[in-house]
ModelCIF file with pLDDT and N, C-alpha, C, O atoms, coordinates in Angstrom:
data_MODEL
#
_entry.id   MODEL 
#
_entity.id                         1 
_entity.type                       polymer 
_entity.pdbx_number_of_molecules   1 
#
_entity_poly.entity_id                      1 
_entity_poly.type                           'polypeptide(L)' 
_entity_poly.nstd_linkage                   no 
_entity_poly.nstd_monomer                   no 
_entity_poly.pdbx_seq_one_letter_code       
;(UNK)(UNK)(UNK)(UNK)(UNK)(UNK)(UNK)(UNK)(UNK)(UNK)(UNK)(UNK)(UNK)(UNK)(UNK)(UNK)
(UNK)(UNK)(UNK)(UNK)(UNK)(UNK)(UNK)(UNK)(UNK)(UNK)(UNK)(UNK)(UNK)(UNK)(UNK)(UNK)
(UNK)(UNK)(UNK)(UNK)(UNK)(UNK)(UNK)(UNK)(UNK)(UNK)(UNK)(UNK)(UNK)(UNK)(UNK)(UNK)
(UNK)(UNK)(UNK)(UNK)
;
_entity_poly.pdbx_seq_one_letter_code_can   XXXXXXXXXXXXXXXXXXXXXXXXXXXXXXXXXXXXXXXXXXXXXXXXXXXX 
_entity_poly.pdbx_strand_id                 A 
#
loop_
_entity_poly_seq.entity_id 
_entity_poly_seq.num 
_entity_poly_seq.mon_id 
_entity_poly_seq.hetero 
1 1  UNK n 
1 2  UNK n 
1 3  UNK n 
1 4  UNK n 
1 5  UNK n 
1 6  UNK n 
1 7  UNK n 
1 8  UNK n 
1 9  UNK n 
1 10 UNK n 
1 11 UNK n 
1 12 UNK n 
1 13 UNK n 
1 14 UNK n 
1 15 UNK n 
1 16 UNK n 
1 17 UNK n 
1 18 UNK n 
1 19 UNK n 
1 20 UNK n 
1 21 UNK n 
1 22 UNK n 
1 23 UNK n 
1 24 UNK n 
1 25 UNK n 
1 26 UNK n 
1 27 UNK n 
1 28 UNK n 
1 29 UNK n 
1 30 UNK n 
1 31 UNK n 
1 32 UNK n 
1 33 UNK n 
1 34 UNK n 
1 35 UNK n 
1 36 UNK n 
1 37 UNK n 
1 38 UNK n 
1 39 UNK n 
1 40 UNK n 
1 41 UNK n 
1 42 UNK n 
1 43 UNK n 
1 44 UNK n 
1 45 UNK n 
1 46 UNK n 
1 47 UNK n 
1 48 UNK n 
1 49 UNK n 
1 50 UNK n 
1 51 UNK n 
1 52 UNK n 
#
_struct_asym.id          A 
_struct_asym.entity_id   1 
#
loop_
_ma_qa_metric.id 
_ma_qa_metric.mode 
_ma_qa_metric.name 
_ma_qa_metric.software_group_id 
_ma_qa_metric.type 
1 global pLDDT . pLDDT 
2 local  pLDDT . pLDDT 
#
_ma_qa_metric_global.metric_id      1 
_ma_qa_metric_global.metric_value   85.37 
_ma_qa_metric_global.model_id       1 
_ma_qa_metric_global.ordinal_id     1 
#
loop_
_ma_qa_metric_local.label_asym_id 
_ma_qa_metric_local.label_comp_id 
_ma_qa_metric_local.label_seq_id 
_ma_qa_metric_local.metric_id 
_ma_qa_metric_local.metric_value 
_ma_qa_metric_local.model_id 
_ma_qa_metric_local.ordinal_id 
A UNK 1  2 84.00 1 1  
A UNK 2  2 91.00 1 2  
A UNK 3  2 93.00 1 3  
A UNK 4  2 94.00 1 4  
A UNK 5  2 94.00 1 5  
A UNK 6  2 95.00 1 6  
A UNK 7  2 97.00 1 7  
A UNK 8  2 96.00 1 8  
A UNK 9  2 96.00 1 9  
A UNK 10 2 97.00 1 10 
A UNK 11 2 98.00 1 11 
A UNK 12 2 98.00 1 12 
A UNK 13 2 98.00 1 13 
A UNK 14 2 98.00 1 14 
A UNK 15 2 98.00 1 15 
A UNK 16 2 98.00 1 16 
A UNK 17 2 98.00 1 17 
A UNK 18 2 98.00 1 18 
A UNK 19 2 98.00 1 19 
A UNK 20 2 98.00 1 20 
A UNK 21 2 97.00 1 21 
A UNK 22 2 97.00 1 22 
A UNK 23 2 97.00 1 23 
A UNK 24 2 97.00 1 24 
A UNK 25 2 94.00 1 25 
A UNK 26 2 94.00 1 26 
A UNK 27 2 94.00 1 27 
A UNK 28 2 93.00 1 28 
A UNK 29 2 89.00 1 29 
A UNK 30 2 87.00 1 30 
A UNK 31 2 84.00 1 31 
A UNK 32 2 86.00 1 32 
A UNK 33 2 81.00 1 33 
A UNK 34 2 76.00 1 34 
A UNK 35 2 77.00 1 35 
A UNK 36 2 80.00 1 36 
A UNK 37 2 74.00 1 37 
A UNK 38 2 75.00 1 38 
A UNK 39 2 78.00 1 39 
A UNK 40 2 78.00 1 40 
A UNK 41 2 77.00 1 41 
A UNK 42 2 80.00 1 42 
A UNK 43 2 77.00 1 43 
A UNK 44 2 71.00 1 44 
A UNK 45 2 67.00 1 45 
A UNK 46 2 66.00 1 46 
A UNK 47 2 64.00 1 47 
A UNK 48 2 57.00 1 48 
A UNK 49 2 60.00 1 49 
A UNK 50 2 58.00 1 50 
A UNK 51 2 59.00 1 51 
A UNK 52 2 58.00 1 52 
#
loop_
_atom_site.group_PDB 
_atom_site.id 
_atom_site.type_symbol 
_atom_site.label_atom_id 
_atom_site.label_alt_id 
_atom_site.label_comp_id 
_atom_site.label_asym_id 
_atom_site.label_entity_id 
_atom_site.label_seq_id 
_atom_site.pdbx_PDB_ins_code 
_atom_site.Cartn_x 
_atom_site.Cartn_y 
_atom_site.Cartn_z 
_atom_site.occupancy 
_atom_site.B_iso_or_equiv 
_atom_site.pdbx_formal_charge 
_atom_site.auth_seq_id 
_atom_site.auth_comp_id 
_atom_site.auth_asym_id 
_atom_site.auth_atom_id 
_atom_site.pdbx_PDB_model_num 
ATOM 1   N N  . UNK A 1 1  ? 5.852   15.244  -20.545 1.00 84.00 ? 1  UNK A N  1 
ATOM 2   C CA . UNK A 1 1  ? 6.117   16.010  -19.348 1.00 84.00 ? 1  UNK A CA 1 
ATOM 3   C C  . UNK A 1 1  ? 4.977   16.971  -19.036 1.00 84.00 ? 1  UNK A C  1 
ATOM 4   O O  . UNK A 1 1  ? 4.957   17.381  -17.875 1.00 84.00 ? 1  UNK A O  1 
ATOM 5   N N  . UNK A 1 2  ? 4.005   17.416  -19.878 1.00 91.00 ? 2  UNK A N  1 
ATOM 6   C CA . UNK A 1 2  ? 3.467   18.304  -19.450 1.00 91.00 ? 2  UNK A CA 1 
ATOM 7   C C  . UNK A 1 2  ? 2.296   17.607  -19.295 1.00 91.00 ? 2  UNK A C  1 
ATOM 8   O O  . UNK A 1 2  ? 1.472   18.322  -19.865 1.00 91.00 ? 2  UNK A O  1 
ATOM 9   N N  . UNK A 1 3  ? 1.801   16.773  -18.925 1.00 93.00 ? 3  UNK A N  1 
ATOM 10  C CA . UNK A 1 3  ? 0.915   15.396  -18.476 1.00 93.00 ? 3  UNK A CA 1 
ATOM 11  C C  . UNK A 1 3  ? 0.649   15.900  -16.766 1.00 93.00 ? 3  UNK A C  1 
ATOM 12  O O  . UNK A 1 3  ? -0.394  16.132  -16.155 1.00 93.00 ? 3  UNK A O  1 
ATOM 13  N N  . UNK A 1 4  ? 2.586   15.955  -16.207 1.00 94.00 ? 4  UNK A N  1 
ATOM 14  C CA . UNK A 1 4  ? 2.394   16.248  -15.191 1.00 94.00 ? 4  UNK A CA 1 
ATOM 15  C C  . UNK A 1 4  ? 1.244   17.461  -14.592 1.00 94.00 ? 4  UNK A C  1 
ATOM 16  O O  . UNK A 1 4  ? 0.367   17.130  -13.794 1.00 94.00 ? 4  UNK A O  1 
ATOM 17  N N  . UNK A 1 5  ? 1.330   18.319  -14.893 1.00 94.00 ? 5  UNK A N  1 
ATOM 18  C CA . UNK A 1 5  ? 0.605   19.823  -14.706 1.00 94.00 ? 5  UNK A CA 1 
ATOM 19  C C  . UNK A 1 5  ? -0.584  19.802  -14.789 1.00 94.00 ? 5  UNK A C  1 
ATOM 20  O O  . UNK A 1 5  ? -1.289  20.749  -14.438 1.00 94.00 ? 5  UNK A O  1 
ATOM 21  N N  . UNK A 1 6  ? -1.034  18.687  -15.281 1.00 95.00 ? 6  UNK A N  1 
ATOM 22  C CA . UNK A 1 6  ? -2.580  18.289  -15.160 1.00 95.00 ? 6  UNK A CA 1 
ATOM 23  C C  . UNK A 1 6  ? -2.846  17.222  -14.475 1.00 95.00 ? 6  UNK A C  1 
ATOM 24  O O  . UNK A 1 6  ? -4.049  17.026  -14.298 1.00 95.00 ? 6  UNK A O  1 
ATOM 25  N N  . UNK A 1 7  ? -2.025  16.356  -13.965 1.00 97.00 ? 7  UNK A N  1 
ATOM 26  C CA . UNK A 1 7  ? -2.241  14.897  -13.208 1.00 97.00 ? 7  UNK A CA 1 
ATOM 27  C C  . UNK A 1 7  ? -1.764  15.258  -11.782 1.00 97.00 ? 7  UNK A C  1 
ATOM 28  O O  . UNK A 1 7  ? -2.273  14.653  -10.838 1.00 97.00 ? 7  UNK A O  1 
ATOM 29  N N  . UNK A 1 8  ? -1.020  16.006  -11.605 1.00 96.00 ? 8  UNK A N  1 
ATOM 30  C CA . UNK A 1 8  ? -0.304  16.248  -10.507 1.00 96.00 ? 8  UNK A CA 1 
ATOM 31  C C  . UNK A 1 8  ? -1.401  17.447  -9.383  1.00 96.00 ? 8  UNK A C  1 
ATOM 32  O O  . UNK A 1 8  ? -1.071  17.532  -8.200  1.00 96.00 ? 8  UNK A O  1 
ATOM 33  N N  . UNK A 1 9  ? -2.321  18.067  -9.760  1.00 96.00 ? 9  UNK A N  1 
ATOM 34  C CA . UNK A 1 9  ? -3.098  19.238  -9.048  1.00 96.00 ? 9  UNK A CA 1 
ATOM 35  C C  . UNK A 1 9  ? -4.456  17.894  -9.136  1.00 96.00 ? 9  UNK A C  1 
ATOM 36  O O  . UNK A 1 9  ? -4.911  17.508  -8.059  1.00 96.00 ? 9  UNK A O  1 
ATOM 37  N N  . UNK A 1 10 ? -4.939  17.351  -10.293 1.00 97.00 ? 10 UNK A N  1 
ATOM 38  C CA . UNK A 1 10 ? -6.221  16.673  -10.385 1.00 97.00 ? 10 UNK A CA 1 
ATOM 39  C C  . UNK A 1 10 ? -5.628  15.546  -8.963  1.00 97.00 ? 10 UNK A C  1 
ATOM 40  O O  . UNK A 1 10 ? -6.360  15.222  -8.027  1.00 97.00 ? 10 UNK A O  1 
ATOM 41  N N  . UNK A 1 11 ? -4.165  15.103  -9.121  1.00 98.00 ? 11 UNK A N  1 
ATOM 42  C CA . UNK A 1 11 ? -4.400  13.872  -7.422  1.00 98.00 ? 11 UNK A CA 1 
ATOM 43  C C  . UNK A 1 11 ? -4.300  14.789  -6.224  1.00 98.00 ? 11 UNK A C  1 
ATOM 44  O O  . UNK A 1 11 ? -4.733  14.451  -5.123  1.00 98.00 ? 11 UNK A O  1 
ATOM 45  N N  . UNK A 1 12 ? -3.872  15.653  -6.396  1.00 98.00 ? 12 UNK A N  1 
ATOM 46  C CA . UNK A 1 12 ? -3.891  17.070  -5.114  1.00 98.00 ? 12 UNK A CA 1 
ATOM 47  C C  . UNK A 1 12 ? -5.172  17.021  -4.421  1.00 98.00 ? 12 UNK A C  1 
ATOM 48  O O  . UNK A 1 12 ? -5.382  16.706  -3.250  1.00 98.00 ? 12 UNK A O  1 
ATOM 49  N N  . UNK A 1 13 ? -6.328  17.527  -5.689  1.00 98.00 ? 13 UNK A N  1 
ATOM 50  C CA . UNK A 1 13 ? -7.616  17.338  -5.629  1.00 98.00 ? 13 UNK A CA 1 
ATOM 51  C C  . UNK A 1 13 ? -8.394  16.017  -4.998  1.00 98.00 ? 13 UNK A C  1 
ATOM 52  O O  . UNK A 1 13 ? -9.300  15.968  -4.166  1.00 98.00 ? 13 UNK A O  1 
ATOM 53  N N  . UNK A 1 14 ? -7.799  15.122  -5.602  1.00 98.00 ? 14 UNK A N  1 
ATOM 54  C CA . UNK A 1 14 ? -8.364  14.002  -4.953  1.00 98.00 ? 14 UNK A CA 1 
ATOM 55  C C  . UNK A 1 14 ? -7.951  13.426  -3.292  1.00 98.00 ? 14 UNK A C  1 
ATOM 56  O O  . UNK A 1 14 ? -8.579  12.671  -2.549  1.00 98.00 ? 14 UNK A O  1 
ATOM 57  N N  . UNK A 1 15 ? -6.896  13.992  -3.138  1.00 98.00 ? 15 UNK A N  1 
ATOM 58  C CA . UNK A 1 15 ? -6.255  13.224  -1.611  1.00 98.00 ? 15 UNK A CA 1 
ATOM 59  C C  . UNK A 1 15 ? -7.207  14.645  -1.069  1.00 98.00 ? 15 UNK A C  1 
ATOM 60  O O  . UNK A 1 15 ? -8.013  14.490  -0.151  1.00 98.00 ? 15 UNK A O  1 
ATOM 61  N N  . UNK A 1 16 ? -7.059  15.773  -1.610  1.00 98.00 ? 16 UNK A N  1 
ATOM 62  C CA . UNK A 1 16 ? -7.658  16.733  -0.077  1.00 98.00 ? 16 UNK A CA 1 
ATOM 63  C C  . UNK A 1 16 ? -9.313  16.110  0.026   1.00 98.00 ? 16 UNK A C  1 
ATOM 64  O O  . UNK A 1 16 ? -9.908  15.703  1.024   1.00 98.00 ? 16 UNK A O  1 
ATOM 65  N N  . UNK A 1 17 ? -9.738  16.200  -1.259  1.00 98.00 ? 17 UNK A N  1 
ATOM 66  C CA . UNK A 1 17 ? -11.496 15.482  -1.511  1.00 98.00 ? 17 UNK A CA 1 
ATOM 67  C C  . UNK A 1 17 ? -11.476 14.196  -0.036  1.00 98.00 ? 17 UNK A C  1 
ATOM 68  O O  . UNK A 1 17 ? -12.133 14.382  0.988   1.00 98.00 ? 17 UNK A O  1 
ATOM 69  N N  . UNK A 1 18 ? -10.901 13.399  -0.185  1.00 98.00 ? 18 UNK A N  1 
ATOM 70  C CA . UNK A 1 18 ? -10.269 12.106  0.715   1.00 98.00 ? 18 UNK A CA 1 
ATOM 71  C C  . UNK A 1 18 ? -10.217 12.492  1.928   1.00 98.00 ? 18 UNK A C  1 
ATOM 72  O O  . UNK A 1 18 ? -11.086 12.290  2.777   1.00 98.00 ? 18 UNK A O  1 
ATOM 73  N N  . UNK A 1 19 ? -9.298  13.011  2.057   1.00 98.00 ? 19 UNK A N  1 
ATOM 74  C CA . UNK A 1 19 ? -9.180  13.889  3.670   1.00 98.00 ? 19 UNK A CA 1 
ATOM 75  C C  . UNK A 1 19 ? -10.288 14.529  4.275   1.00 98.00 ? 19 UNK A C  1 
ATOM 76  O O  . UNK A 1 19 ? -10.714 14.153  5.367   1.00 98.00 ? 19 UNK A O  1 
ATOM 77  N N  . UNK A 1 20 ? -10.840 15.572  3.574   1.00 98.00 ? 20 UNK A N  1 
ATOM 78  C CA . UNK A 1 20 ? -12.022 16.205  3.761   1.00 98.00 ? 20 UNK A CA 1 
ATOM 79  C C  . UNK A 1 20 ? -13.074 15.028  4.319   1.00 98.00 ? 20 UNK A C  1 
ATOM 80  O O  . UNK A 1 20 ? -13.387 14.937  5.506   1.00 98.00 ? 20 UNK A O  1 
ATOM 81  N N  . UNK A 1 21 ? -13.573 14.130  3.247   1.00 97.00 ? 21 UNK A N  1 
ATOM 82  C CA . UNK A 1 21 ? -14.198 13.166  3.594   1.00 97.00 ? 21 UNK A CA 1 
ATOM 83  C C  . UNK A 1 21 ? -14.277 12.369  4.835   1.00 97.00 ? 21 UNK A C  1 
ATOM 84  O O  . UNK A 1 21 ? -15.324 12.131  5.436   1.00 97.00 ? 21 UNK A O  1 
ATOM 85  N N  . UNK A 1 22 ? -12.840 11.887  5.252   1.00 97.00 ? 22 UNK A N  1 
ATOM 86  C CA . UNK A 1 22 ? -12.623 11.270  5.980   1.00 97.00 ? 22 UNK A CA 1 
ATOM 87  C C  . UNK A 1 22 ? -12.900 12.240  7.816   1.00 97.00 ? 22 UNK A C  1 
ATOM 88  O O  . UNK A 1 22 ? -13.431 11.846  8.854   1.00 97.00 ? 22 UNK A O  1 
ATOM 89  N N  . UNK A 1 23 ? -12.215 13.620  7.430   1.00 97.00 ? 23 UNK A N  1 
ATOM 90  C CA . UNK A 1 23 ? -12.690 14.270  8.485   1.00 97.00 ? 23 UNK A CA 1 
ATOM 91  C C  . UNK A 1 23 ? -14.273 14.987  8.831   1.00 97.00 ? 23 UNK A C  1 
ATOM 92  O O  . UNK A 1 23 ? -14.700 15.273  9.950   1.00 97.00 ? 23 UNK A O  1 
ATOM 93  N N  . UNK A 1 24 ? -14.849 15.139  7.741   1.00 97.00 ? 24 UNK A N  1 
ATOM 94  C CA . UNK A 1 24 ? -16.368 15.169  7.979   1.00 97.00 ? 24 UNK A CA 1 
ATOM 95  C C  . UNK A 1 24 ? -17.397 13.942  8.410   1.00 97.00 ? 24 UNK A C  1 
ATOM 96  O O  . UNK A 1 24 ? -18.524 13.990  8.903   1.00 97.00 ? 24 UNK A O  1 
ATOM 97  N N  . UNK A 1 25 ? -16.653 12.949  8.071   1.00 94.00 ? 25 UNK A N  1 
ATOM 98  C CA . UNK A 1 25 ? -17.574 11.650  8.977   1.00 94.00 ? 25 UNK A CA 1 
ATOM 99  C C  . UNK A 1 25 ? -16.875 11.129  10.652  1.00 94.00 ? 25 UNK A C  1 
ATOM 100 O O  . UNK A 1 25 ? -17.420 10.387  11.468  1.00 94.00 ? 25 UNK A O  1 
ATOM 101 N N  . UNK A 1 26 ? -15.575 11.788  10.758  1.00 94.00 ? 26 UNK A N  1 
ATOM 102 C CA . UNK A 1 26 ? -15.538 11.457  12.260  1.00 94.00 ? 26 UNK A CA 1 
ATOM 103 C C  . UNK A 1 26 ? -16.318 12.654  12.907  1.00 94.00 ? 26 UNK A C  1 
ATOM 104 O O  . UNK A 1 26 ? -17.093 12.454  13.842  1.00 94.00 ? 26 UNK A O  1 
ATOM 105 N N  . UNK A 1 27 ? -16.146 13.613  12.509  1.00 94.00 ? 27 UNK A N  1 
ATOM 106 C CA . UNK A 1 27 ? -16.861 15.149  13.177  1.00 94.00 ? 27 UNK A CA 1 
ATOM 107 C C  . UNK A 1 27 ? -18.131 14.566  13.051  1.00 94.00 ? 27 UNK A C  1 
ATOM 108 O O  . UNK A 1 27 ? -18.970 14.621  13.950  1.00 94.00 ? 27 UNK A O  1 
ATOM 109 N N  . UNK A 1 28 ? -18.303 14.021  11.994  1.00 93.00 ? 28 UNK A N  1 
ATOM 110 C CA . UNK A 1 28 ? -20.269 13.642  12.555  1.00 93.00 ? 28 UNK A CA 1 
ATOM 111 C C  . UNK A 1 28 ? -20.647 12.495  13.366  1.00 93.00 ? 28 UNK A C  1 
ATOM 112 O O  . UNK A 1 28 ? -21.812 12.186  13.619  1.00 93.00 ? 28 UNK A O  1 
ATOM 113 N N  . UNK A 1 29 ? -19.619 11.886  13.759  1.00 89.00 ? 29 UNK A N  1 
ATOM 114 C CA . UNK A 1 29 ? -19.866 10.604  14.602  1.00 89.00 ? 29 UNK A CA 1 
ATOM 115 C C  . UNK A 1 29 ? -20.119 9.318   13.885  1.00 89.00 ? 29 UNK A C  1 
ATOM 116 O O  . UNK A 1 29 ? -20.613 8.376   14.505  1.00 89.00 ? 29 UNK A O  1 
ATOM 117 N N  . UNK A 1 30 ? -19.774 9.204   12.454  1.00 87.00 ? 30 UNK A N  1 
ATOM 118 C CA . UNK A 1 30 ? -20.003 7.855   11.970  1.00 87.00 ? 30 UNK A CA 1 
ATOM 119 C C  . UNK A 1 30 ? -19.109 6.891   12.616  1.00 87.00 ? 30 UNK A C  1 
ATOM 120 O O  . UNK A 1 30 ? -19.638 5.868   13.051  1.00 87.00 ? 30 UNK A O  1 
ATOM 121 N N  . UNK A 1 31 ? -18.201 6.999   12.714  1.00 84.00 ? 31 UNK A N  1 
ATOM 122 C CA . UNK A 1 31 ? -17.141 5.851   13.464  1.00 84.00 ? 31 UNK A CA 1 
ATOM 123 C C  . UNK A 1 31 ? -17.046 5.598   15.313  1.00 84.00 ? 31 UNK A C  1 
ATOM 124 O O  . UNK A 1 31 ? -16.311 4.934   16.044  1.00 84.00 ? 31 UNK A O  1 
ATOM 125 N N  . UNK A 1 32 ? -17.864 6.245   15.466  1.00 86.00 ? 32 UNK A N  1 
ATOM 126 C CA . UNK A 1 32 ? -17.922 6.349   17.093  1.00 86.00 ? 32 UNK A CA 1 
ATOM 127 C C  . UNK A 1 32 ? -18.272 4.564   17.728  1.00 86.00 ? 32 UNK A C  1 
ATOM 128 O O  . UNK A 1 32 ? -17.535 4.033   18.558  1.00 86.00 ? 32 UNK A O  1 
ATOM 129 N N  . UNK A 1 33 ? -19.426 3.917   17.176  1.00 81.00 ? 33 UNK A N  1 
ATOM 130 C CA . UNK A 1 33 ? -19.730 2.989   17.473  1.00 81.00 ? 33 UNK A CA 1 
ATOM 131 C C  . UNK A 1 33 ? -19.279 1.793   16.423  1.00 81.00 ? 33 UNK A C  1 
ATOM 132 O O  . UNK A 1 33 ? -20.074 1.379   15.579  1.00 81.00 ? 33 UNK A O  1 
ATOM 133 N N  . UNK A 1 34 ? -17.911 1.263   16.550  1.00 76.00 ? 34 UNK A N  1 
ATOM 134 C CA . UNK A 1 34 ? -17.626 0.145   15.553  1.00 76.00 ? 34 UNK A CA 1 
ATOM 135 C C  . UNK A 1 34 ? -18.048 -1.454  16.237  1.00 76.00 ? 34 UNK A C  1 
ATOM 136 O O  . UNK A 1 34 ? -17.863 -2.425  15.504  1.00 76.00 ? 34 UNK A O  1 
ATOM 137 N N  . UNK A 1 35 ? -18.610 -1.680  17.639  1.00 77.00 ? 35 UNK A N  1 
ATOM 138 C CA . UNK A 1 35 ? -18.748 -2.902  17.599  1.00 77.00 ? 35 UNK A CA 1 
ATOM 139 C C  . UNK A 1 35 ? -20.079 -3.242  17.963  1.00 77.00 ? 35 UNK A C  1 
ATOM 140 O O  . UNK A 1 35 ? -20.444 -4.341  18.381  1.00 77.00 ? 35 UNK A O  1 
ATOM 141 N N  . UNK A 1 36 ? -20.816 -2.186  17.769  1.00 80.00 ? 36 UNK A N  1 
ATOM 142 C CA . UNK A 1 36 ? -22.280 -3.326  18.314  1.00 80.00 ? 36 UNK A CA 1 
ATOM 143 C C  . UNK A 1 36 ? -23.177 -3.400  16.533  1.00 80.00 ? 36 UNK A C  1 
ATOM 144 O O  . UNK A 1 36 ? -24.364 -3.075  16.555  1.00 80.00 ? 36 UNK A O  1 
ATOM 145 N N  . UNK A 1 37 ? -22.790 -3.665  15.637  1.00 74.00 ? 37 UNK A N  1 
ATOM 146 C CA . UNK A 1 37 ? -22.623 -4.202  14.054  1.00 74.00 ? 37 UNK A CA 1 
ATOM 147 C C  . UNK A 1 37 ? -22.439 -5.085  14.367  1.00 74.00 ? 37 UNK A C  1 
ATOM 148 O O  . UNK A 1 37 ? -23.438 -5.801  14.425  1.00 74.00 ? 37 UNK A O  1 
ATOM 149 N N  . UNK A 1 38 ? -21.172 -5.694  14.778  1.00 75.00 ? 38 UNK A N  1 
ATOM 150 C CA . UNK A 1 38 ? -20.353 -7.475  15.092  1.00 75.00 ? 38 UNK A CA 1 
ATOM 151 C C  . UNK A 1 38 ? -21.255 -7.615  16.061  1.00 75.00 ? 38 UNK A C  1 
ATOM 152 O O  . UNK A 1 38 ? -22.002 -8.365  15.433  1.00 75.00 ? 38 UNK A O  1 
ATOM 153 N N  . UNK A 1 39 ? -21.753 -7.496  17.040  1.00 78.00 ? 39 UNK A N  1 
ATOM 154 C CA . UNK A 1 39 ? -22.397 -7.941  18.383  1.00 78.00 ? 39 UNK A CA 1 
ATOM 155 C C  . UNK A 1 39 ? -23.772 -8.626  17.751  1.00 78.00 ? 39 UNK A C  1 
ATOM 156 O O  . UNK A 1 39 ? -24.230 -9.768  17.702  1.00 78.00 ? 39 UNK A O  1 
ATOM 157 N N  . UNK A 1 40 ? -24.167 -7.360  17.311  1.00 78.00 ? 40 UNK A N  1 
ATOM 158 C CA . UNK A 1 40 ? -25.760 -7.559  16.644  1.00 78.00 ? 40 UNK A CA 1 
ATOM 159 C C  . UNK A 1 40 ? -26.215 -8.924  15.885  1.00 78.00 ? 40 UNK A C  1 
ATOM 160 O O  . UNK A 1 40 ? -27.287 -9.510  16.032  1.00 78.00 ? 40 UNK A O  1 
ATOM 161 N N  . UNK A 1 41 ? -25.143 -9.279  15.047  1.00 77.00 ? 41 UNK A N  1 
ATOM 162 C CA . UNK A 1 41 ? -25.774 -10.214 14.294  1.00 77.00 ? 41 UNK A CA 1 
ATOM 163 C C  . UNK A 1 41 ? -25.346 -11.803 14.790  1.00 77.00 ? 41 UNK A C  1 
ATOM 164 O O  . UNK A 1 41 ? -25.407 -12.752 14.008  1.00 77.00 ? 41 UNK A O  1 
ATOM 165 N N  . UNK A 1 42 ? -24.834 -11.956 16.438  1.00 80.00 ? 42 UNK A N  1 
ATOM 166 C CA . UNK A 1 42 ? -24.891 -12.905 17.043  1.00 80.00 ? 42 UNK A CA 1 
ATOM 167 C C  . UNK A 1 42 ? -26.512 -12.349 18.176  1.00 80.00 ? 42 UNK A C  1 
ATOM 168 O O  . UNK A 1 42 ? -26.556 -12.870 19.290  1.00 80.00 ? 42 UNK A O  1 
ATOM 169 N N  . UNK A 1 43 ? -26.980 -11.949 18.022  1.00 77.00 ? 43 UNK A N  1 
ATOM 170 C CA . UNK A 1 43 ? -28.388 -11.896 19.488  1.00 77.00 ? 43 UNK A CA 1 
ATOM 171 C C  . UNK A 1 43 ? -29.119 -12.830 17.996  1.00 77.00 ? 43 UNK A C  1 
ATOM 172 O O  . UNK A 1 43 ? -29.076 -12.914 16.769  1.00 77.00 ? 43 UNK A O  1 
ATOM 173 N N  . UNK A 1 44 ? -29.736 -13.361 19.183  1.00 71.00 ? 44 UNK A N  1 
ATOM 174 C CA . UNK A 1 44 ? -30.883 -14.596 18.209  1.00 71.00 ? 44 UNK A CA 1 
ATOM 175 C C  . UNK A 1 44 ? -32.117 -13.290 18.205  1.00 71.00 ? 44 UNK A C  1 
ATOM 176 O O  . UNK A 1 44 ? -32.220 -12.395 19.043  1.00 71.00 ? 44 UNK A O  1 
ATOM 177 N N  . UNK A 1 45 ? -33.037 -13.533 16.906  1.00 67.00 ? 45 UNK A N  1 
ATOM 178 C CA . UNK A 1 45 ? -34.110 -12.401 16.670  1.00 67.00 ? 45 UNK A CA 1 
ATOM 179 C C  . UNK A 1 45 ? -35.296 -12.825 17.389  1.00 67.00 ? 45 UNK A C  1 
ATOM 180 O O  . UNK A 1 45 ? -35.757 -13.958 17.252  1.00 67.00 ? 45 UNK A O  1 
ATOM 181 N N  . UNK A 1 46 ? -35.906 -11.767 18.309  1.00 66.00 ? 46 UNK A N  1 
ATOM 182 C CA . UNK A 1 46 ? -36.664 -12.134 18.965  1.00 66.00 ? 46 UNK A CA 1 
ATOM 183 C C  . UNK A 1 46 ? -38.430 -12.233 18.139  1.00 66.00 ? 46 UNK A C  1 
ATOM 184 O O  . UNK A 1 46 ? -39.364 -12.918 18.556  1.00 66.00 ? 46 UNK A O  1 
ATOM 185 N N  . UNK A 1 47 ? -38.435 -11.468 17.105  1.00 64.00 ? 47 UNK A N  1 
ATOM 186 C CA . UNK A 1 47 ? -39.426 -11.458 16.171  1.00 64.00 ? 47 UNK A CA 1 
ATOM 187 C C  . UNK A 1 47 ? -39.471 -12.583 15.305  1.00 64.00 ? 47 UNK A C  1 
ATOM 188 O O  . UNK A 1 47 ? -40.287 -12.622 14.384  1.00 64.00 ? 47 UNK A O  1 
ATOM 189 N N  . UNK A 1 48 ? -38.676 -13.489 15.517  1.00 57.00 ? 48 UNK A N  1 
ATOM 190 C CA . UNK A 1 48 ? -39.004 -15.264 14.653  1.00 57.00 ? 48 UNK A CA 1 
ATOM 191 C C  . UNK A 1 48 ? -40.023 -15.533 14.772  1.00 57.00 ? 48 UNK A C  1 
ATOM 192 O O  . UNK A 1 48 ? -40.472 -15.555 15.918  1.00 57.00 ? 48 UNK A O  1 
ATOM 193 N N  . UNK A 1 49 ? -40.888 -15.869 13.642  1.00 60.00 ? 49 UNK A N  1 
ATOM 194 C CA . UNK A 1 49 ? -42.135 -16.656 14.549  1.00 60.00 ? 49 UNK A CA 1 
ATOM 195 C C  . UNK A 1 49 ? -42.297 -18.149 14.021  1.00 60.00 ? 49 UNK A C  1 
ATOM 196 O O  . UNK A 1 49 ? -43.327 -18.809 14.162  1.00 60.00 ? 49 UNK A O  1 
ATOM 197 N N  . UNK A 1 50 ? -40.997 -18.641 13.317  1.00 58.00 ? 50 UNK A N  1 
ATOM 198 C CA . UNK A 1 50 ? -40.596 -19.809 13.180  1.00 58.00 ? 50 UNK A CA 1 
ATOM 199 C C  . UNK A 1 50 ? -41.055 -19.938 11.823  1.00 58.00 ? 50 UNK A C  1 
ATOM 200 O O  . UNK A 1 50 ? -41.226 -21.140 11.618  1.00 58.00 ? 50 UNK A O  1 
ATOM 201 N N  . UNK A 1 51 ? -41.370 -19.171 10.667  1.00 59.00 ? 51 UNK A N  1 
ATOM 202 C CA . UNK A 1 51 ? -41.634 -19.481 9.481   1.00 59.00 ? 51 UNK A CA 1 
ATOM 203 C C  . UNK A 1 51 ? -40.273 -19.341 8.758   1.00 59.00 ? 51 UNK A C  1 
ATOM 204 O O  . UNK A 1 51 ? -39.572 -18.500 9.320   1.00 59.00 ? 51 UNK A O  1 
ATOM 205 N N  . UNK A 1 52 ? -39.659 -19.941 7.626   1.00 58.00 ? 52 UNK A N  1 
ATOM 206 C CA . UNK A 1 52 ? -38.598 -19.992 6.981   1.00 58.00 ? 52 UNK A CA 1 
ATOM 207 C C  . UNK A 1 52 ? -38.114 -18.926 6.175   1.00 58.00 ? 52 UNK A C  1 
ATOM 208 O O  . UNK A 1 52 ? -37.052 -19.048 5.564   1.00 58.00 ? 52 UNK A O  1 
#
């Protein structure tokens, strides 16, 4: 039982760590642009110069 009192604040720690995380990369704009990644790697490369 007393397992709890140390496992129970250390996952506390970890979900706010998580949260935090998760809200410091929308505030910085990482997720703003999710589809031109998928778009991108259908345009044919215009820098080919036909070597393999």
């Amino acid at each position: 039982m007393s397992v709890i009192y140390i496992m129970l604040p250390v996952a506390l720690l970890l979900a706010a760590g998580g949260v935090a995380a998760f809200c410091w990369a929308v505030r910085d704009g990482q997720l703003d642009d999710l589809d031109s990644a998928a778009a991108r790697m259908l345009e044919d490369d215009d820098d080919d110069d036909g070597k393999p």
